[in-house]
C-alpha positions as CSV (number, residue, x, y, z in Angstrom):
1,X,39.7,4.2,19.4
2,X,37.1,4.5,22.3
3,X,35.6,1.0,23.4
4,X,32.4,0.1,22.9
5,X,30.9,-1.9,25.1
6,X,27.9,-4.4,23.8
7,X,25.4,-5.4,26.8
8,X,24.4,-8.8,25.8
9,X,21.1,-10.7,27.4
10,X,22.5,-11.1,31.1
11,X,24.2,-7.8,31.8
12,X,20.5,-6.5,31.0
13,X,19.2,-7.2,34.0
14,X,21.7,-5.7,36.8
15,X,22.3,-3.1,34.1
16,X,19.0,-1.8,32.7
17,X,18.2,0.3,35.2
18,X,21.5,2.4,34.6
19,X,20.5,3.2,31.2
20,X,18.3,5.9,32.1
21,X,20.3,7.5,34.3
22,X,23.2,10.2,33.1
23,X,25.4,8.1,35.6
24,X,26.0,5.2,33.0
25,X,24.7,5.8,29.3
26,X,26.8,9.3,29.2
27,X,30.4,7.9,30.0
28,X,30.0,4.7,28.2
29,X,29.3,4.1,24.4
30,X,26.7,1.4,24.7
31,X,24.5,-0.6,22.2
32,X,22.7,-3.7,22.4
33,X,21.1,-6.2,19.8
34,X,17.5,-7.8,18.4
35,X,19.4,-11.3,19.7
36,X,18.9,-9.2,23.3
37,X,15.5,-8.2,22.7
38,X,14.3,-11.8,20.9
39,X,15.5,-13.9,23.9
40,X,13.9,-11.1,26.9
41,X,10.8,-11.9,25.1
42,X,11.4,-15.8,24.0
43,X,11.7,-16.4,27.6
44,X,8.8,-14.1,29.0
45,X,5.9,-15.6,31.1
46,X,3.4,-14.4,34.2
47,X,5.6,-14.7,36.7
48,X,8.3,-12.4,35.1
49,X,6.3,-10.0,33.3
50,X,6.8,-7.4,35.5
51,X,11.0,-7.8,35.5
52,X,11.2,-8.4,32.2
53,X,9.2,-5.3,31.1
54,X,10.8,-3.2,32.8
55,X,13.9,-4.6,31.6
56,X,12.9,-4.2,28.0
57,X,11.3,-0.5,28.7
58,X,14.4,0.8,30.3
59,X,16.2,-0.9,27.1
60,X,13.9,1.4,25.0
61,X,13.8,4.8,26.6
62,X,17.5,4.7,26.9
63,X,19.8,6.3,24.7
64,X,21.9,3.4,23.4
65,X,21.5,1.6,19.8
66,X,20.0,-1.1,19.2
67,X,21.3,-3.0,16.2
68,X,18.0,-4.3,15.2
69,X,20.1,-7.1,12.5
70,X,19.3,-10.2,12.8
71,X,22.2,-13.1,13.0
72,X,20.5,-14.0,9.6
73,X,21.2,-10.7,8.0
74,X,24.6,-10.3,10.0
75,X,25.8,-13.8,8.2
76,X,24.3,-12.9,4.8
77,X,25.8,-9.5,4.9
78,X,29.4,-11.2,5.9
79,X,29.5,-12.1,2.0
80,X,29.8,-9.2,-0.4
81,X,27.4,-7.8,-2.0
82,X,24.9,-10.2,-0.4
83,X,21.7,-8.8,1.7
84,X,19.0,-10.6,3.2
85,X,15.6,-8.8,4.9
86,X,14.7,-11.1,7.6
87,X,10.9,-10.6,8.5
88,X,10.9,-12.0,12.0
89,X,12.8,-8.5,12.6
90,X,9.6,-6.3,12.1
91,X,7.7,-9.1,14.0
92,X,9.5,-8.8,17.4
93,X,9.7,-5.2,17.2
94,X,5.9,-5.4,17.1
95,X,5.9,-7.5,19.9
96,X,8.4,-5.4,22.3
97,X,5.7,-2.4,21.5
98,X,2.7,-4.7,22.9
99,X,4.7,-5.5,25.7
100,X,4.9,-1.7,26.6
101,X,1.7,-1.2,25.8
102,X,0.3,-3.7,27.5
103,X,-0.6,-3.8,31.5
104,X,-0.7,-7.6,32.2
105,X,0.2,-10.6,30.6
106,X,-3.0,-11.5,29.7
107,X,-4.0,-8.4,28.6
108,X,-0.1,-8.9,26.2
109,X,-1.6,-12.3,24.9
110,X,-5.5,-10.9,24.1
111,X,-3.2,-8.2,22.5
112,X,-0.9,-10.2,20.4
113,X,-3.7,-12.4,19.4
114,X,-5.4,-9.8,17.5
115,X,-2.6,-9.0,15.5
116,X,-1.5,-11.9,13.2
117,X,1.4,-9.3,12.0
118,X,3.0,-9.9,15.7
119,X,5.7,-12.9,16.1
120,X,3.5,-15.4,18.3
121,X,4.3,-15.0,22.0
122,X,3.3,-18.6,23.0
123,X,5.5,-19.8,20.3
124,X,8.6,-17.9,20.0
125,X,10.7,-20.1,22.0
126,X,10.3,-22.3,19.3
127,X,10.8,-20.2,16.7
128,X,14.4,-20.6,14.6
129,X,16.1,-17.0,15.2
130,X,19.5,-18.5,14.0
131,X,19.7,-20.8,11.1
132,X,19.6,-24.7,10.9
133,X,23.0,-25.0,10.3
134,X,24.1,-26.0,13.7
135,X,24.5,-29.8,13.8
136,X,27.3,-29.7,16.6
137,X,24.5,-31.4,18.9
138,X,23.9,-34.8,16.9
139,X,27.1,-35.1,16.3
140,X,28.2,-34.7,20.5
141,X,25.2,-37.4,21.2
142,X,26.9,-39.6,18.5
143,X,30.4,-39.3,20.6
144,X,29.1,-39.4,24.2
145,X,27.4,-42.6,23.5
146,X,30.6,-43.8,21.6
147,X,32.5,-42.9,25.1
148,X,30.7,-45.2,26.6
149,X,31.8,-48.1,24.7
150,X,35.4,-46.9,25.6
151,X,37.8,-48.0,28.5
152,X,38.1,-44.4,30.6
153,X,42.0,-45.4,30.7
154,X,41.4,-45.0,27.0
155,X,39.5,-41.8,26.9
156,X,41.8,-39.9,29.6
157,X,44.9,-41.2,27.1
158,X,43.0,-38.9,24.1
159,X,41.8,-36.7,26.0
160,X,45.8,-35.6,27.3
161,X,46.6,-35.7,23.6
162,X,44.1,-33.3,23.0
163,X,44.5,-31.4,26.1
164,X,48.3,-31.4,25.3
165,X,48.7,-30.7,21.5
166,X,47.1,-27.0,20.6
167,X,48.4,-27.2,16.8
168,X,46.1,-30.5,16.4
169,X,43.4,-28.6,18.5
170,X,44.0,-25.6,16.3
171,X,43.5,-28.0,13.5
172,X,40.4,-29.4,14.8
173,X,39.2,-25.5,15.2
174,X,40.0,-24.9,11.4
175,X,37.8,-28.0,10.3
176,X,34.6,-27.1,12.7
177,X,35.3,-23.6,11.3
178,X,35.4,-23.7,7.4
179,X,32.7,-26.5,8.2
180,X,30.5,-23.8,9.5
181,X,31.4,-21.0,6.6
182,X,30.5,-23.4,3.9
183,X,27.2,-24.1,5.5
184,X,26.6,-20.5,6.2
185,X,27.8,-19.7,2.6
186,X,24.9,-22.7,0.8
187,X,22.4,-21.1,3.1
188,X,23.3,-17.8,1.7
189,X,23.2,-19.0,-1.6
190,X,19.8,-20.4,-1.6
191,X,18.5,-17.2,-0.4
192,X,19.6,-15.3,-3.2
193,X,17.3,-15.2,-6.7
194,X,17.4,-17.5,-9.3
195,X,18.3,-21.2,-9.5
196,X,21.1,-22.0,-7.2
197,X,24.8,-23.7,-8.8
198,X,27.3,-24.9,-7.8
199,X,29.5,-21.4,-9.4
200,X,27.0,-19.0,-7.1
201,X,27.7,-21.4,-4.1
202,X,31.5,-20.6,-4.9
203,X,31.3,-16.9,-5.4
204,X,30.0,-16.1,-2.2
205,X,31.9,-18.4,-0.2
206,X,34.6,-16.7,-1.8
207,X,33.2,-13.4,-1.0
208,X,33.5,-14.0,2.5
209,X,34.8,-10.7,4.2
210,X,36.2,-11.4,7.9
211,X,33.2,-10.0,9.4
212,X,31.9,-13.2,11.4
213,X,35.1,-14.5,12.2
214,X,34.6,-13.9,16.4
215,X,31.9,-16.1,15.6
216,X,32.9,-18.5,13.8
217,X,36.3,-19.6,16.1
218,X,33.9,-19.3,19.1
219,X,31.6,-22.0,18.0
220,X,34.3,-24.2,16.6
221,X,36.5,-23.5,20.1
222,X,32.3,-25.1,21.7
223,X,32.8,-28.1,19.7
224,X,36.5,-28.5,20.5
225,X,35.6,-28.5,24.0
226,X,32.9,-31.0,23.9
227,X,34.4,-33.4,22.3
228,X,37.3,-33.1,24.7
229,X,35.0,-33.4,27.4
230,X,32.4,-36.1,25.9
231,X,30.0,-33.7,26.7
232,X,26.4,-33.0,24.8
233,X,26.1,-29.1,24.5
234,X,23.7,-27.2,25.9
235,X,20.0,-26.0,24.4
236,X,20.9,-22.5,24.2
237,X,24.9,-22.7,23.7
238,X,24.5,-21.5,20.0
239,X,22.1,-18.5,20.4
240,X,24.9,-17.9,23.2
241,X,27.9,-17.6,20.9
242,X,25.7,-15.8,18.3
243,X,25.8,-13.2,20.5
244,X,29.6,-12.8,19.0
245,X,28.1,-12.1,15.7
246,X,27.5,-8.5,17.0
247,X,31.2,-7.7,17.4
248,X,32.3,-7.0,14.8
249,X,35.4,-4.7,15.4
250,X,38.4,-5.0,17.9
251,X,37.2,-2.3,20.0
252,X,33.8,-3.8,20.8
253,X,33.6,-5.7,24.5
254,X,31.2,-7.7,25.4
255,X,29.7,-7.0,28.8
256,X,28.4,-10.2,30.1
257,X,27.8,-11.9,33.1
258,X,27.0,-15.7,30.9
259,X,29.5,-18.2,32.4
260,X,29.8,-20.1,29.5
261,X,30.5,-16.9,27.4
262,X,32.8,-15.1,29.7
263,X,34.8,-18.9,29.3
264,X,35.0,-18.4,25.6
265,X,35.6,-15.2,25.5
266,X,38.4,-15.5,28.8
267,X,40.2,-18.2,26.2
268,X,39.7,-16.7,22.8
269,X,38.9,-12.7,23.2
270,X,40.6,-11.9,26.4
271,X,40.7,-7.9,25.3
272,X,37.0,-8.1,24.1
273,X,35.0,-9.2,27.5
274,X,34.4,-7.7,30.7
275,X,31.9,-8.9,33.3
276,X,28.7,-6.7,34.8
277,X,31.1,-6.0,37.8
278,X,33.7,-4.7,36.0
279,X,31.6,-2.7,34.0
280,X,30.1,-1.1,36.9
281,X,33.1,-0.2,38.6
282,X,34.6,2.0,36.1
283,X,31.0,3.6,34.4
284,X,28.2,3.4,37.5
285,X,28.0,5.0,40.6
286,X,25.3,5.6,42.9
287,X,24.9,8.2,45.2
C-alpha cells in the first residue's frame, strides 16, 4: 500500500508553499487535519498575519484533504456505533474563510466581530479543542514537588529501575493507557442521549475498536517519561500527541519537524514518521 503522508502543524510552514506546485502534491498522497488548521489560527496575531495566511491559503487552494474531524469526533467515532457533531468544526472553518477574505488583521477582527457564528479570534487559544480529560499535568506537579523532598541518590536509584526494567515500564504504559480509554469512554457516554448508567458506560468502553490506539500509547509513553524525568509537561504536549489521532492506518507517516513528536514517534512509530527534510528529498525539487 502507497504511504500517506500527514503534514502536521510544523511541516506547514517549509512545506506549504509546495502544495501548489505539481512538484510536490502530484508524487505525494498528502492530507492534513482541522487540529492543523485550529492551531495556524489559535496562534495568529499582527505580526504573523501575513505568514500565517499564506500558510493557511496555500493549505486551501492545494489539492490535498483536509480531514475536517475533530479529535472530539475522532475519539467518539473510535467506539462503535457512536457519533458525535462537534460545532467548533463549522466555527473555524468560518474563521479560515475570514482570514482569506480579509486584508489585515484588523480588518480579520472588525470581520469576525460581526459574525457571532465565527469561533472568537481573541479567544481561541483558550478555547478546549481536545477534551478535559488530560490530568497528566496535576499529577507531574504533584511528583516534581514530591522529588524535591527526595535524596537525588534516591531519585537516580528509581530512576535506573525505571530506565532499566521495560516490562514494569510497559506496565506503567498499560495503566496511563486504559486510564485514558476509560475517561475517553465516560466522556463518550455522557454525550450520548438519555440518562447515562453505569451499563452504557460499559458498552462503549467495550465497543472500543483499535482506532485511537497510536494515540493513546503516545500519551501514556508522555507520562512515562515525565515521571522518569520529574518533569512538568509542557502547555501544548497534548494537542501535540493528538495530532496521532489522525493516523489511523499503518501506512500513514507523519511528516513533522516537532522535536518532541519526532521523539515519540522515533521510540514508538519508528515506520510512521519522517521529518520535513526527508520529506523534501524524496517528493520536492526546485528548479
Amino acid at each position: 500500500m502507497a504511504s500517506i503522508y500527514y503534514l502536521e502543524t510544523s511541516s506547514m510552514y517549509p512545506l506549504s508553499k509546495y502544495l501548489i506546485e505539481d512538484n510536490a502534491a502530484s508524487k505525494a498522497i498528502c492530507f492534513s487535519s482541522f487540529l492543523v488548521v485550529f492551531e495556524l489560527l489559535s496562534g495568529l496575531k499582527e505580526d504573523n498575519y501575513k505568514k500565517r495566511k499564506a500558510i493557511l491559503r496555500n493549505l486551501i487552494d492545494s489539492r490535498i484533504e483536509i480531514n475536517w474531524y475533530t479529535p472530539r469526533e475522532i475519539i467518539a467515532e473510535a467506539f462503535q456505533e457512536v457519533l458525535l457533531f462537534d460545532g467548533l468544526k463549522n466555527r473555524i472553518r468560518k474563521l479560515a474563510n475570514l482570514v482569506l477574505q480579509s486584508s489585515s488583521y484588523d480588518s480579520l477582527n472588525q470581520l469576525s466581530e460581526r459574525d457571532d457564528s465565527v469561533a472568537p479570534l481573541e479567544k481561541l487559544a483558550e478555547m478546549d479543542v481536545l477534551l478535559t480529560v488530560d490530568q497528566s499535568g496535576e499529577v507531574q506537579k504533584q511528583i516534581v514537588q514530591l522529588r524535591k523532598d527526595v535524596s537525588k541518590e534516591k531519585i537516580k536509584e528509581i530512576t535506573d529501575i525505571l530506565e532499566s526494567n521495560p516490562s514494569f515500564r510497559e506496565q506503567l504504559r498499560k495503566v496511563d493507557r486504559d486510564t485514558l480509554l476509560g475517561r475517553l469512554a465516560a466522556y463518550v457516554a455522557f454525550k450520548m442521549p438519555g440518562k447515562p448508567s453505569y451499563e452504557n458506560l460499559m458498552k462503549i468502553l467495550k465497543s472500543y475498536k483499535g482506532r485511537i490506539n497510536k494515540f493513546l500509547v503516545a500519551d501514556a509513553y508522555r507520562q512515562e517519561r515525565n515521571l522518569i524525568k520529574g518533569e512538568t509537561p509542557e502547555k501544548n504536549d497534548f494537542i501535540d500527541v493528538s495530532h496521532l489521532l489522525y493516523l489511523a492506518h499503518d501506512s500513514q507517516i507523519m511528516v513533522t519537524n516537532d522535536r518532541f513528536l519526532q521523539s515519540i514517534c522515533e521510540n514508538l512509530f519508528p515506520n510512521n514518521y519522517c521529518s520535513v527534510d526527508d520529506f523534501k528529498n524524496k517528493y520536492v525539487w526546485t528548479s
